[in-house]
C-alpha positions, 0 to 999 in steps of 0.5 A: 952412727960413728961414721969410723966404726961403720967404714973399719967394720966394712973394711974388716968384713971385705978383707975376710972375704977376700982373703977367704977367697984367695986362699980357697982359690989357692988351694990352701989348707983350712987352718991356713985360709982361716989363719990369713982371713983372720989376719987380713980381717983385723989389718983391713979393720984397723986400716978402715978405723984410720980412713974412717976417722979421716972421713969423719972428721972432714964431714963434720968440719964440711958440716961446720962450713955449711952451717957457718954459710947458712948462718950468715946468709941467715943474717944477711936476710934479717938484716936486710928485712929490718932495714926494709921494715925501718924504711917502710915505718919511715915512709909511712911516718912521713906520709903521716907527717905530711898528711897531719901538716897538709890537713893543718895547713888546709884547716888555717887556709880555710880560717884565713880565707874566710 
């Protein structure tokens, strides 16, 4: 939905009514309070068209914004996921490291030993 089509048919239609209801309240004749609730009806609908573009191009720039955030929040949290994956294969390569010289190592103690 066009968010400046919806806010100028809304502004139209409050226009029309309005001016309907001052002019019966005025004592105006027919023509006359369909001539004006015309008139105001097309002012207050150009009038709502303008606001409405306004509104609708600062929710799509505020929804850019937003998107921008999540995207680098996004980002961050992969990164920082990646490198927690890198230092756990790490760790885990050391321990191995470790385990494979240590079960070398007692092996040859053995032999000397012997």
């Amino acid at each position: 939905m066009r968010l400046s089509q919806f806010i100028s048919g809304c502004f139209g239609i409050v226009g029309f009514v309005v001016s309907t209801i001052a002019g019966l309240y005025a004592d105006n004749s027919f023509n006359s309070v369909l001539l004006h609730a015309i008139l105001a009806a097309v002012l207050c609908y150009f009038l709502g068209w303008v606001i409405g573009l306004m509104a609708q191009a600062t929710a799509a720039e505020q929804a850019r914004h937003i998107a921008d955030k999540v995207a680098a929040l996004d980002a961050e949290q992969e990164a920082k996921k990646l490198a927690r994956e890198h230092d756990d294969d790490q760790n885990a390569a050391d321990a191995a490291a470790a385990a494979a010289q240590e079960a070398s190592g007692s092996g040859s103690t053995n032999a000397v030993g012997t």
